[in-house]
C-alpha positions as CSV (number, residue, x, y, z in Angstrom):
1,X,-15.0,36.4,-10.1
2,X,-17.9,34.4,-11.2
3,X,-18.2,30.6,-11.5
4,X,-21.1,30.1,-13.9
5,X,-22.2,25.9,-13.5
6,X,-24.5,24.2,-16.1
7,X,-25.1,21.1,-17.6
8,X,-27.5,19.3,-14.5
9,X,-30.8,17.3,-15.5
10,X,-33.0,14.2,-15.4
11,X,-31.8,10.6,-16.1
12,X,-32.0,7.5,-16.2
13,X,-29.8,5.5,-13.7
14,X,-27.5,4.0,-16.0
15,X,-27.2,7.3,-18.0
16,X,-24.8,10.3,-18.3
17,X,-24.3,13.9,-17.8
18,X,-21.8,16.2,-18.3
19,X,-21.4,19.2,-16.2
20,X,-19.7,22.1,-17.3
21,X,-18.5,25.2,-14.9
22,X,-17.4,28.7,-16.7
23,X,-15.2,30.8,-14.6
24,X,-14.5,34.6,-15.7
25,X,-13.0,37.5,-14.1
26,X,-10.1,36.1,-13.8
27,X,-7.5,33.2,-15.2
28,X,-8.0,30.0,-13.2
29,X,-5.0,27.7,-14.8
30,X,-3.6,27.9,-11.7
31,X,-6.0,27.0,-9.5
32,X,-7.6,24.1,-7.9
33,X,-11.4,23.4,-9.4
34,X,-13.6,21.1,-7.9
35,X,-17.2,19.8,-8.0
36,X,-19.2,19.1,-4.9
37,X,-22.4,18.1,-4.7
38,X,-25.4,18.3,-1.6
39,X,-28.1,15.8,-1.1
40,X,-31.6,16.9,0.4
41,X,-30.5,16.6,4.9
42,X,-27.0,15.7,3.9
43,X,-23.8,18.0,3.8
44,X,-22.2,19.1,1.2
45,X,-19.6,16.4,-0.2
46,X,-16.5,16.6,-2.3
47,X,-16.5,14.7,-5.5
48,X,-13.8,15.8,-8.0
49,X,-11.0,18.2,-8.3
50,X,-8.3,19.2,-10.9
51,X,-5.8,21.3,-11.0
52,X,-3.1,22.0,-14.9
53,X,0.4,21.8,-13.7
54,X,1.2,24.4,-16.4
55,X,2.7,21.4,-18.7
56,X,0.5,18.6,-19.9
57,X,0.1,17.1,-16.4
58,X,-3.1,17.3,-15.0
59,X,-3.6,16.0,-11.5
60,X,-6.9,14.3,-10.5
61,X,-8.9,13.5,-7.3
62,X,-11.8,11.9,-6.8
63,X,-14.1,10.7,-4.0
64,X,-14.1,7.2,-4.0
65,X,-18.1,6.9,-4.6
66,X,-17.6,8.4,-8.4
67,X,-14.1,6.8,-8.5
68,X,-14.5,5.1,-12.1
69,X,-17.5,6.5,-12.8
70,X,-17.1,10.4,-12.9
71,X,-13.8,12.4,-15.4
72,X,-12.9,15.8,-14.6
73,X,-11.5,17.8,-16.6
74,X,-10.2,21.2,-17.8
75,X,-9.9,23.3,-20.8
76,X,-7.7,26.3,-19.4
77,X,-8.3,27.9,-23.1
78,X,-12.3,28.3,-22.2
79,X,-11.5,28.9,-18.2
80,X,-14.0,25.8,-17.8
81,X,-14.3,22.7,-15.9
82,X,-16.3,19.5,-16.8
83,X,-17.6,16.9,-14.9
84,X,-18.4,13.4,-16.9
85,X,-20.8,11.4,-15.1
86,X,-21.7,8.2,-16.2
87,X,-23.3,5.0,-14.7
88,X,-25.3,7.5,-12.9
89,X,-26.7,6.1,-9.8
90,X,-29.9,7.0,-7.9
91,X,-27.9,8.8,-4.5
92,X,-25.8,10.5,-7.4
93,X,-28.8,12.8,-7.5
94,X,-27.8,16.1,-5.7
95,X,-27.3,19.6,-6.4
96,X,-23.8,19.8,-8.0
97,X,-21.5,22.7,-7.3
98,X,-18.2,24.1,-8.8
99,X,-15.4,25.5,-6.8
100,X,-12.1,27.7,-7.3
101,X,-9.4,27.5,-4.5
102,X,-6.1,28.8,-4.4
103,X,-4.8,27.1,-1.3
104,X,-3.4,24.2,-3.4
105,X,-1.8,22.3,-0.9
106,X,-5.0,22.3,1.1
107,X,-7.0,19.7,1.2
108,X,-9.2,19.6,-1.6
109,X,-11.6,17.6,-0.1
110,X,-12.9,20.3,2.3
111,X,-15.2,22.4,0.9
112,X,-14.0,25.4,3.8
113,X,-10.5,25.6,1.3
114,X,-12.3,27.0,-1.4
115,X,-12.8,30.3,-2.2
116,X,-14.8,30.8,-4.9
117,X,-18.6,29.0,-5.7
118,X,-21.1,28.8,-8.4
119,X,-24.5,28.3,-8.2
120,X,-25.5,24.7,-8.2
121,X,-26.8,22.7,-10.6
122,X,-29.4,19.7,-10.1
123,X,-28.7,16.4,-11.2
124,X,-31.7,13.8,-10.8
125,X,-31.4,10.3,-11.3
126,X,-34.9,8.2,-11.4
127,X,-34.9,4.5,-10.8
């Protein structure tokens, strides 16, 4: 099982970037994905999560400091995750990091629940 996450860069603050996170080895419809992201001396942070109910419900969570900002989101056909990041903000800059769990009823926001990581990807913002 391999989560495989791209997509990181430099931008403007005010700009956008979309993350993208390919999973293979297995099928992971039925899983919990997530982003987190880690700032230089800080821990690692939850910031998005999805999981397909199977119909055309998708259920959404996000931290409240991308809330607005940041879309997840899942194409179950490709086994990858996106995250949309716009009005990027100077402390968005971290490395970002995808996640499989499939403890659903878990918290999602604790990055211990998950069981699967991809490398990270860095995300810089300049002012």
């Amino acid at each position: 099982v391999q989560l495989q996450a791209s997509g990181g860069g430099l931008v403007q603050a005010g700009g956008s970037l979309r993350l993208s996170c390919a999973a293979s080895g297995r099928t992971f419809s039925s899983y919990v994905m997530g982003w987190f992201r880690q700032a230089p001396g800080k821990e690692r942070e939850f910031v998005a999560g999805i999981i397909w109910s199977g119909s055309s419900t998708v259920y959404t969570v996000y931290a409240d400091t991308v809330k607005g900002r940041f879309t997840i989101s899942r194409d179950n056909a490709k086994n990858t995750v996106y995250l949309q990041m716009n009005s990027l903000k100077p402390e968005d800059m971290a490395v970002y990091y995808c996640a499989a769990k499939t403890r659903i009823y878990d918290s999602w926001r604790l990055s211990s629940t998950y069981d699967y990581w991809g490398q990270g990807t860095q995300v810089t913002v300049s002012s």
